[in-house]
C-alpha positions in Angstrom: 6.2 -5.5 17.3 4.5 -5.5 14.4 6.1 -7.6 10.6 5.9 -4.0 9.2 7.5 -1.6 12.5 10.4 -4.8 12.4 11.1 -4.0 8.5 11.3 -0.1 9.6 13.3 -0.8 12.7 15.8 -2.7 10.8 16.2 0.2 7.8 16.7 2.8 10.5 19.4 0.5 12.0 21.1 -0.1 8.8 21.0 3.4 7.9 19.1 2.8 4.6 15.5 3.9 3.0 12.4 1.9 1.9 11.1 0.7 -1.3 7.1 0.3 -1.3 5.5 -0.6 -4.9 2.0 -1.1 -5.4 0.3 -3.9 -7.6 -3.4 -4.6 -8.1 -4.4 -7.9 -7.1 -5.5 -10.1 -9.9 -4.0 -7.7 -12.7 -3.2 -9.7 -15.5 -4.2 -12.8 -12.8 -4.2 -13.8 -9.5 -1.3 -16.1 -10.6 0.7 -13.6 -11.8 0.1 -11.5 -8.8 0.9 -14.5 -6.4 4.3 -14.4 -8.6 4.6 -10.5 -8.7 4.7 -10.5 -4.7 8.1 -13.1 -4.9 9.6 -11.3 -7.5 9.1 -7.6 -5.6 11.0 -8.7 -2.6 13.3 -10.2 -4.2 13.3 -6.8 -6.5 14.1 -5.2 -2.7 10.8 -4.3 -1.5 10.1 -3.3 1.8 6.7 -4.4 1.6 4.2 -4.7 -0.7 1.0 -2.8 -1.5 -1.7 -4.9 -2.5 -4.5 -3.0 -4.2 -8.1 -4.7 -4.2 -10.1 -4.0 -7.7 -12.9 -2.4 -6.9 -15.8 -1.7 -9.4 -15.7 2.4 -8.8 -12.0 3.5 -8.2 -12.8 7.2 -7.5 -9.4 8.0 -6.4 -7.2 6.1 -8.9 -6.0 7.3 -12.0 -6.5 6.2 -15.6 -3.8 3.3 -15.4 -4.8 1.8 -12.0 -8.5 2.6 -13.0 -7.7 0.3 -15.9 -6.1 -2.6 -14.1 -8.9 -2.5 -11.5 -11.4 -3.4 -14.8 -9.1 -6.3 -16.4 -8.9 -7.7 -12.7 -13.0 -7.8 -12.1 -13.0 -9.3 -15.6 -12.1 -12.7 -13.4 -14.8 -12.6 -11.0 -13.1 -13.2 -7.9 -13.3 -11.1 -4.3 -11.4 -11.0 -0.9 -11.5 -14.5 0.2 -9.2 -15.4 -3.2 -6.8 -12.7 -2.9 -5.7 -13.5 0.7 -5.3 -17.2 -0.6 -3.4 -15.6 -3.0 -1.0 -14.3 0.0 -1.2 -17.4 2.1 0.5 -19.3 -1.1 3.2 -16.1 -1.7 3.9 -16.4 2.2 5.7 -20.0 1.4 8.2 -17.8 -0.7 8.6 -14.4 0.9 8.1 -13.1 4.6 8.4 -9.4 2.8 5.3 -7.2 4.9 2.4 -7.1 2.5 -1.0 -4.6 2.7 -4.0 -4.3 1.8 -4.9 -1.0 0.1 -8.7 -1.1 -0.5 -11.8 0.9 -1.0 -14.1 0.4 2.4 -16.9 -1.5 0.5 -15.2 -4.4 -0.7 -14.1 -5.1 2.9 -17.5 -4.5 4.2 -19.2 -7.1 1.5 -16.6 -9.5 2.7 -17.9 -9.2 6.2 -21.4 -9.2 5.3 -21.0 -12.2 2.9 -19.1 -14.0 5.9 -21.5 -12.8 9.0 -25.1 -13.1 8.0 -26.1 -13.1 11.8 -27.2 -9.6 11.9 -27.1 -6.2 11.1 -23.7 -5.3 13.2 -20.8 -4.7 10.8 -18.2 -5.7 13.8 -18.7 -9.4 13.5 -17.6 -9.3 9.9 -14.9 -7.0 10.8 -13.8 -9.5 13.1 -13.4 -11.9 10.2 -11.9 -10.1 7.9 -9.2 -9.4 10.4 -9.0 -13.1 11.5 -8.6 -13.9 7.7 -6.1 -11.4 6.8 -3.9 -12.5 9.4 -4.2 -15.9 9.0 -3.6 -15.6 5.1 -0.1 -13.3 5.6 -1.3 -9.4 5.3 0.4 -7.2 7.9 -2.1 -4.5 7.5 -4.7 -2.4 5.7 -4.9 1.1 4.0 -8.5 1.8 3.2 -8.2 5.1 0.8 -12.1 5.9 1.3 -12.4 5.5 5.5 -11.7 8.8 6.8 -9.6 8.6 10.6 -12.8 10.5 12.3 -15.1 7.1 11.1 -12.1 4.3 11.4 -11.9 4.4 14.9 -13.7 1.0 15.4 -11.8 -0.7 12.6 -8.4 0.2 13.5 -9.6 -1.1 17.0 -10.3 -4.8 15.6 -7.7 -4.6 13.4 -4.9 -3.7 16.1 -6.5 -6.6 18.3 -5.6 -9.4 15.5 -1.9 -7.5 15.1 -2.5 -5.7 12.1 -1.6 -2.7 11.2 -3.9 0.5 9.9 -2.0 2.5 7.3 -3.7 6.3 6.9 -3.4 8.9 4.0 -2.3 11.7 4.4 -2.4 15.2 2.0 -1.2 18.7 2.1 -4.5 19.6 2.7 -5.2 17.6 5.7 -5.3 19.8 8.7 -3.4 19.8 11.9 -6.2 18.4 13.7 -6.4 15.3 11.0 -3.0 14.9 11.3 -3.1 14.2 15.3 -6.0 11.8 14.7 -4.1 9.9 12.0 -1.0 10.1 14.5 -3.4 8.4 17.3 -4.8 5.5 15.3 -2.1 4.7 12.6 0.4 2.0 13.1 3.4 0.6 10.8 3.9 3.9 8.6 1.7 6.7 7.5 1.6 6.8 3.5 2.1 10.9 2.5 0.3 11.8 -0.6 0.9 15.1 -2.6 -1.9 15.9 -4.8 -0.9 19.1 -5.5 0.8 19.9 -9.4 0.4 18.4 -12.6 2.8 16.2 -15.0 6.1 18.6 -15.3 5.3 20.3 -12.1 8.3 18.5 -10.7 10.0 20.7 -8.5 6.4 22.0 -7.0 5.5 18.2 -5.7 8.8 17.7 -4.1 8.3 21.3 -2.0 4.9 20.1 -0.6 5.5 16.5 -0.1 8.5 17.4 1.8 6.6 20.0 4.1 3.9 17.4 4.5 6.4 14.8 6.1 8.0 17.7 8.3 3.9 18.3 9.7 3.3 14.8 10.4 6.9 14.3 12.5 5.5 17.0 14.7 2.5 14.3 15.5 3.8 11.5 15.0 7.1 8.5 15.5 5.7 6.3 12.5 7.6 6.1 9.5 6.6 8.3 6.6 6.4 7.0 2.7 5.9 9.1 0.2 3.6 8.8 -3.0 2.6 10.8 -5.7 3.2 9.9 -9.3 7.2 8.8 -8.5 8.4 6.9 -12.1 12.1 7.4 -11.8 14.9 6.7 -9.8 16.2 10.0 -9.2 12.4 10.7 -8.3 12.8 7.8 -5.8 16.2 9.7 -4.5 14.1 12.6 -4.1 12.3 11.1 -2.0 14.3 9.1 0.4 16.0 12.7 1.3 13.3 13.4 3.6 10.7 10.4 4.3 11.6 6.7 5.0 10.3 5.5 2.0 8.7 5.8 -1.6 5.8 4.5 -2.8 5.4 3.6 -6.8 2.0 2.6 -8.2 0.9 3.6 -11.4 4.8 3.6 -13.1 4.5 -0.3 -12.0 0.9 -1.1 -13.1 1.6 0.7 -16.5 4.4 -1.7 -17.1 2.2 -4.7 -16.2 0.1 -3.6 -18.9 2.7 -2.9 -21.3 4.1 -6.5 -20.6 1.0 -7.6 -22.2 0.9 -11.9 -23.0 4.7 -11.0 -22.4 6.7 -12.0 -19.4 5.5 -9.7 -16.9 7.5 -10.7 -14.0 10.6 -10.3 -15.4 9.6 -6.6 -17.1 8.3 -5.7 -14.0 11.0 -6.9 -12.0 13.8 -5.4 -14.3 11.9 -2.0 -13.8 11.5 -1.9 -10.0 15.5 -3.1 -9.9 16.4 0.3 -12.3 14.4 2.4 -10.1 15.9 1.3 -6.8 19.3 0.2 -8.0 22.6 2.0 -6.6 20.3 4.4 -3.9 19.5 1.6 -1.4 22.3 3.9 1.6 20.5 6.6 0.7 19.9 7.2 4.4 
């Protein structure tokens, strides 16, 4: 059993829901981050999304779009955030992944296999690396379940797990490919609504969840645009778990030259604080 089905397995037992925030690596430094990762879990994280800049963050909003660009501004790639792990593993065991656009992994496989044109080899390292440095898995927001079959393959071989998206608008038949390649959770986003359109979101992420349990065992977390901890109640009515990105990257950039771990640990702390049973 995978670090990440363990961390489920014991919520379910104890009857409570999970807690996933989202940082991007490097964002104000790798330091920071390295120190970020402690603070989370002890924060109460279930585990950790750890979100790889990437020079063209298509899918990210302004604020993530934002911390992506102060993190390349350090001119670092792959090989230093999962040292980055590797040194936050001596203080915290809490599951960590890696939520990444495909091309940064596939330049890290390139840069470490130059034998050949076959992307495998490479893949074969990255996945060695990963799980030597501490990462549990790997969401890749760009690979689409129809192309990730050979991934997901090398990374289940090195006992890692392959986190999928998942949106209102994805179709049965995605749904029953993500449900027979994902392992550890699947990660429910609603796109659907705008800022205010509260109530709206709710309705489809919850419908969302209730399609994938006809597919699938797998935990489901829930993502999109949660800032509050009633919002985080919301959530943990219906899913296993909520996921909060930008409301955490937006106070890392608030924080400034401030204290960042301690803003950012205060925050998570509120949002989570007294709904922990919530089962």
């Amino acid at each position: 059993m995978s670090r990440i089905a363990a961390t489920f397995a014991q919520l379910k037992r104890d009857h409570r829901r999970g807690f996933i925030p989202f940082i991007t690596a490097g964002d104000p430094d790798l330091e920071t981050t390295r120190k970020l990762i402690v603070e989370l879990a002890q924060a109460g994280a279930t585990l950790i999304e750890l979100g790889v800049p990437f020079t063209d963050p298509m899918a990210d909003g302004p604020v993530i779009q934002r911390a992506s660009e102060r993190a390349l501004l350090h001119d670092f790639g792959i090989a230093e955030i999962l040292q980055t792990v590797a040194e936050a593993r001596k203080q915290t065991q809490v599951p960590i992944i890696l939520f990444s656009y495909f091309n940064p992994l596939l330049q890290f496989g390139v840069k470490e296999n130059a034998d050949g044109p076959s992307a495998l080899p490479g893949f074969e390292k990255l996945a060695r690396a990963a799980k030597e440095s501490g990462v549990d898995g790997i969401l890749v927001t760009d690979l689409v379940p129809e192309e990730a079959g050979e991934f997901a393959s090398v990374l289940r071989a090195h006992g890692l797990d392959m986190i999928f998206l998942v949106a209102p608008t994805s179709t049965d038949e995605r749904l029953q490919m993500v449900a027979e390649r994902a392992s550890g959770f699947i990660y429910a986003v609603s796109r659907a609504g705008i800022t205010g359109a509260r109530e709206e979101m709710s309705v489809e992420a919850e419908k969302l969840v209730r399609r994938v349990r006809r597919f699938s065992d797998l935990p489901v977390a829930v993502g999109f645009g949660i800032s509050k901890p009633e919002q985080v109640a919301d959530v943990w009515r219906y899913a296993e778990a909520a996921v909060v990105g930008s409301a955490i990257v937006a106070e890392i950039e608030k924080a400034g030259s401030g204290d960042v771990v301690s803003r950012v640990g205060q925050f998570v702390r509120k949002l989570i604080s007294g709904h922990l049973i919530g089962a």
